[in-house]
C-alpha positions as CSV (number, residue, x, y, z in Angstrom):
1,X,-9.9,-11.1,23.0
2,X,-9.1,-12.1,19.5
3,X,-11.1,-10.8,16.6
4,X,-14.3,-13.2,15.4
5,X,-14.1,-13.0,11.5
6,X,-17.5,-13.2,9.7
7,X,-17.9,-15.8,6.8
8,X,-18.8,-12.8,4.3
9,X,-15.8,-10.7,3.9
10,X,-15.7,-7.0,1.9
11,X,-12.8,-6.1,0.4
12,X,-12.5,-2.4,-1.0
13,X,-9.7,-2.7,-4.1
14,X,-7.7,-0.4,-5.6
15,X,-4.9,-1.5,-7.6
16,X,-1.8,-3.8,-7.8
17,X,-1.7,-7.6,-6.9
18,X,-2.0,-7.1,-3.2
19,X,-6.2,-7.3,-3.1
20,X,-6.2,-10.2,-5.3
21,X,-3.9,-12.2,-3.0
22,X,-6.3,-11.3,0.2
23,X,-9.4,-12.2,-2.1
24,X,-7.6,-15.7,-2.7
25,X,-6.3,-16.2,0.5
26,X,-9.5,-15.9,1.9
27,X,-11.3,-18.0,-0.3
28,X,-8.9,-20.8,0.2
29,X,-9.8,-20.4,3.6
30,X,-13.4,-20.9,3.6
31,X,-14.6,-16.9,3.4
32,X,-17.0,-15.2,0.8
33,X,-15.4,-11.8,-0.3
34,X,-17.5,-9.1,-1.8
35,X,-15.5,-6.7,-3.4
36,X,-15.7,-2.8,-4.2
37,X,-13.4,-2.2,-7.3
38,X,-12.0,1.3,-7.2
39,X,-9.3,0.2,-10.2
40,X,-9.3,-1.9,-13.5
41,X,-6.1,-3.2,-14.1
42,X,-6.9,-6.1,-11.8
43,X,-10.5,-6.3,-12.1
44,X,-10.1,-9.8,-14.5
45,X,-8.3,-11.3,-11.5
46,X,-11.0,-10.2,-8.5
47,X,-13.7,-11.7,-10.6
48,X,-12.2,-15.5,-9.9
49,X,-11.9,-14.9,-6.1
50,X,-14.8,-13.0,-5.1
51,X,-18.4,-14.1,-5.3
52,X,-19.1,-10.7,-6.6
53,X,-17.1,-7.7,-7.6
54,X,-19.0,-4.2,-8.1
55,X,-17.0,-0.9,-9.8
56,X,-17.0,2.3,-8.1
57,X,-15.2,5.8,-8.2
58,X,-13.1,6.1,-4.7
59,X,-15.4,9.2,-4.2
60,X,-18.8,7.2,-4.2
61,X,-19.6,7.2,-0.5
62,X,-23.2,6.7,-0.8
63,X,-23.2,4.0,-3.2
64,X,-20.2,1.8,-1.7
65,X,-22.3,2.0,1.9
66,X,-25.2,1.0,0.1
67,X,-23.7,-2.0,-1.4
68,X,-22.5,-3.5,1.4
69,X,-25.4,-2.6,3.9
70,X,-27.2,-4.4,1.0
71,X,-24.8,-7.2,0.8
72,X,-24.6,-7.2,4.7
73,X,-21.6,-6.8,5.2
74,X,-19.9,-6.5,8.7
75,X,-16.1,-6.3,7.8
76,X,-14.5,-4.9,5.6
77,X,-10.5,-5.1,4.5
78,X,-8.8,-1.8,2.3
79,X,-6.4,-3.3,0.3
80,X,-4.5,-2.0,-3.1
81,X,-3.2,1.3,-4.3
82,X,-5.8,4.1,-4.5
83,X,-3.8,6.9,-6.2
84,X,-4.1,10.5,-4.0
85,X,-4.6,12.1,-7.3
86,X,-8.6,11.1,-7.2
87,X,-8.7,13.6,-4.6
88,X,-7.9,16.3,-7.5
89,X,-11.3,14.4,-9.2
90,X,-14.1,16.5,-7.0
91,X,-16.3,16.3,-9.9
92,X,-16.5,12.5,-9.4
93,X,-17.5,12.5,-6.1
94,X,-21.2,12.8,-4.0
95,X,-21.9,14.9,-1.7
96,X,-21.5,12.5,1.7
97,X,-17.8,12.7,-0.3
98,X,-17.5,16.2,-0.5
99,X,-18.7,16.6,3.3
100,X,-16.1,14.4,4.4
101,X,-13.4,15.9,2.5
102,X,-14.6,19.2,3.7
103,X,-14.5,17.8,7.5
104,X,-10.5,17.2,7.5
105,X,-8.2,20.2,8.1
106,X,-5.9,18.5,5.7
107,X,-5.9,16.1,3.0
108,X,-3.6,13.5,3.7
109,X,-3.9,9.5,4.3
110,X,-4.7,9.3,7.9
111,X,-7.3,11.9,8.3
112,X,-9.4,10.8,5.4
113,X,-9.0,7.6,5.9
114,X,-10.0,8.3,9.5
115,X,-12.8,9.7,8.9
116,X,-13.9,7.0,6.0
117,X,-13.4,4.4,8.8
118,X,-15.6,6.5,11.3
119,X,-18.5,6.9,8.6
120,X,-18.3,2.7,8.1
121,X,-18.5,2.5,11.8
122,X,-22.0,4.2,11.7
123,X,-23.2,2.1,9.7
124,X,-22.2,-1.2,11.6
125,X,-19.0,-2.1,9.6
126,X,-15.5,-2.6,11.1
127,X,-12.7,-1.9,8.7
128,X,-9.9,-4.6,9.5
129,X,-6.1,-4.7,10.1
130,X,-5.3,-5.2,6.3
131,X,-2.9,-8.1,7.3
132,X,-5.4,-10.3,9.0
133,X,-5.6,-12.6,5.7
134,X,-2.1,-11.7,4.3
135,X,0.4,-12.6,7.3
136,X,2.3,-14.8,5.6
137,X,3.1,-11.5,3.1
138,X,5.4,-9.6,5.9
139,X,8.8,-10.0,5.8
140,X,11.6,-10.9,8.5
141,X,14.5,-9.1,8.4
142,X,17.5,-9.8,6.8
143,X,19.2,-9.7,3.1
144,X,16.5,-11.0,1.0
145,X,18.0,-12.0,-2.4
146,X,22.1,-12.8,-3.3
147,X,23.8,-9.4,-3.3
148,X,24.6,-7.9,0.0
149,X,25.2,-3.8,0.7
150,X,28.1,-2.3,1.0
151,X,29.3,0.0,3.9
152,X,28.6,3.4,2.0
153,X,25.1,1.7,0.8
154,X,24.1,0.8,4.2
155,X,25.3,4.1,5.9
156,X,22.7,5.8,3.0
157,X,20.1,3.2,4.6
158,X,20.2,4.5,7.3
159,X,20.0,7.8,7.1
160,X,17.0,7.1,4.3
161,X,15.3,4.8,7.8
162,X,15.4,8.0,9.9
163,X,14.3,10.2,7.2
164,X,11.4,8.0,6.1
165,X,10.4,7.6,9.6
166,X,10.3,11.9,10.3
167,X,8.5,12.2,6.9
168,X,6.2,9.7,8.0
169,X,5.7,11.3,11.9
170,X,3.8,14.1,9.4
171,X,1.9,11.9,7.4
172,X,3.8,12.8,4.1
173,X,5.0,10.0,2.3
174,X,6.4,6.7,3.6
175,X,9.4,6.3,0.8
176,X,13.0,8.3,0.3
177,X,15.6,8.1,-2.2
178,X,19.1,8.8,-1.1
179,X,22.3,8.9,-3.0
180,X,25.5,9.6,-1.1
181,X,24.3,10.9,1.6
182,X,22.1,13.0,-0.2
183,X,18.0,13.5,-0.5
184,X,17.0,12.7,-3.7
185,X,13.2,12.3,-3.2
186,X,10.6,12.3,-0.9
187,X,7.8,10.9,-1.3
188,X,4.6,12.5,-1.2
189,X,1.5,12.8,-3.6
190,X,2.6,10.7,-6.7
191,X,3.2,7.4,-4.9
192,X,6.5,5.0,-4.5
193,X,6.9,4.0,-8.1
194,X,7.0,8.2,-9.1
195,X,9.1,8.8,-6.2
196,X,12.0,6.2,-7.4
197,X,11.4,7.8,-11.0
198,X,11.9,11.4,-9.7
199,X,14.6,10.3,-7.1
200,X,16.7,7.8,-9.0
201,X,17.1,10.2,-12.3
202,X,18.3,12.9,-10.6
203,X,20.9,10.4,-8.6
204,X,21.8,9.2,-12.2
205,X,22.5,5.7,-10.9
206,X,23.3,4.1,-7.5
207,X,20.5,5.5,-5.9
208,X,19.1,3.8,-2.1
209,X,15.5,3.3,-1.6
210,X,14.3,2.9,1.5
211,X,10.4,2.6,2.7
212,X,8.8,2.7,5.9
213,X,6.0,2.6,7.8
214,X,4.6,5.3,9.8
215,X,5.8,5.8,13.2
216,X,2.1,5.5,14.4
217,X,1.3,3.4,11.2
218,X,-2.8,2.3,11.7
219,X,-2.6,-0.9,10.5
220,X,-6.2,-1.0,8.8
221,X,-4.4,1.5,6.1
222,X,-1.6,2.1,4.5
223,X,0.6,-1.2,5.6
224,X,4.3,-0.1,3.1
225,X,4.1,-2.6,0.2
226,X,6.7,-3.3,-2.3
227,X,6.4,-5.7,-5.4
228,X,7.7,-6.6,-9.1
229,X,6.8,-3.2,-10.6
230,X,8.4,-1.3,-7.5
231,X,11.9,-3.6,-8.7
232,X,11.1,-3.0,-12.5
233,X,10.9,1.1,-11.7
234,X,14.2,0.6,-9.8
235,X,15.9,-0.8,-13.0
236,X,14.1,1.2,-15.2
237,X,15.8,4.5,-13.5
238,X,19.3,2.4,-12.5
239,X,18.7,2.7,-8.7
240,X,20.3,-0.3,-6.8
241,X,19.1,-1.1,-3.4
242,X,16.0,-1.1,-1.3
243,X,15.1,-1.2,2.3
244,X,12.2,-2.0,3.4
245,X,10.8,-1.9,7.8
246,X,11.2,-5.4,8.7
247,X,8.1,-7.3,9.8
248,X,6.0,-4.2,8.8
249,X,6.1,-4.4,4.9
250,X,4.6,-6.5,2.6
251,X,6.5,-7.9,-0.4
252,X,3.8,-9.7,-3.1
253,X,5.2,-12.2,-5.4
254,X,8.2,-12.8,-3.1
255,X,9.7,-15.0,-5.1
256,X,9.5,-13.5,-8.0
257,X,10.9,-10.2,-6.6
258,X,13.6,-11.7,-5.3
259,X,15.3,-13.7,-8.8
260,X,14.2,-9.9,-10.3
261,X,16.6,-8.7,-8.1
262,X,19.2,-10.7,-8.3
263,X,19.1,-11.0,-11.7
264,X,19.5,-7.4,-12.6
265,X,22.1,-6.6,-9.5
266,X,19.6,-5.0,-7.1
267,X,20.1,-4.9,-3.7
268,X,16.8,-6.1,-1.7
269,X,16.8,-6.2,1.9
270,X,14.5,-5.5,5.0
271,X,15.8,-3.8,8.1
């Protein structure tokens, strides 16, 4: 039985593009979107796609359940990069917060974000596959821009796909940086962007970036997103290719990541 979708939408936002484009897409399509900001730098852009768009701290439980019981809201989309460093932020957050944070035996993605799902669910409100309004996001896979990989670059692929996908099996990280054969970086706190910086200076140049979803990836969380800062972070730091899980990653501004990358000799290819 396929999902019914209510007219008025939530979205919870943190930042980056990729909220924007659901808030848009859905418009387009007829939906209302009521949006929880938990980030500014696109705050400007939310404002022309949702009816209305309220600021919170990530660790304002009480008020963010509030709002949308108020609002009525039934649905509700997580979308947009929420950096893991709020959880270092206790002081920030209420005390429904606190006790949830308390709950989990550890702190990473799934658990909390478990959990977060469970206390919506209490409360009447489903938290959606993020995809459901950005489909047409995911990519197929192939060579996405002009430049193809070589042999060596696609043997470091590899080994970055089966990495990612053990690092992921633990809920660590979902991007690696390889370099001959080598680890370079593993993701973990700091986020893909950090994880290229970190990985790709220490392989100097030429380093293989590959990102992945979890093996058990829930797709209400977490979906692997790449876009035109992700490519800017790559030149930035001289690293040359990245790999991304076909038909489980999304890539925003498409087009506009791919002429990046061929323009500045990157490699950009799903797998």
């Amino acid at each position: 039985m396929s999902l019914m979708l209510e007219n008025k939408q939530g979205l919870i936002a943190g930042d980056g593009i990729l909220p924007v484009k659901m808030a848009q897409y859905a418009k387009e399509n007829g939906f209302e979107v009521i949006c929880i900001s938990l980030a500014n730098d696109n705050l400007k852009e939310l404002k022309k796609y949702c009816s209305k768009v309220y600021s919170c701290h990530p660790g304002e439980v009480n008020k963010i359940e509030k709002i949308f019981m108020d609002e009525q809201i039934k649905q509700v989309t997580f979308l947009g990069k929420v950096h893991k460093r709020v959880l270092l932020q206790l002081h920030k957050f209420d005390k429904r917060a606190i006790e949830i944070l308390q709950s989990v035996k550890r702190l990473n993605d799934d658990e909390v974000m478990l959990l977060i799902v469970k206390e919506f669910e209490k409360h009447g409100i489903t938290v959606l596959d993020q995809t459901i309004f950005i489909k047409n996001l995911m990519i197929p896979s192939g060579v996405l821009g002009k430049l193809k990989p070589s042999e060596a670059q696609m043997e470091d692929v590899n080994y970055g796909f089966w990495l990612a996908k053990e690092m992921g099996k633990v809920d660590v990280g979902q991007s690696v940086v390889i370099k001959d054969k080598m680890i370079m970086a593993v993701e973990a706190i700091e986020g893909t962007d950090m994880c290229i910086k970190r990985g790709a200076k220490l392989a100097k140049k030429n380093a293989v970036i590959v990102k992945v979803s979890k093996p058990s990836q829930d797709k209400r969380f977490d979906i692997p997103a790449i876009g035109l800062r992700t490519l800017k972070t790559m030149k930035k730091y001289k690293a040359d290719l990245i790999a991304v899980e076909a038909n489980e990653t999304i890539i925003v501004d498409q087009e506009k990541v791919i002429k990046f990358a061929d323009a500045n000799n990157i490699v950009i290819m799903a797998v």
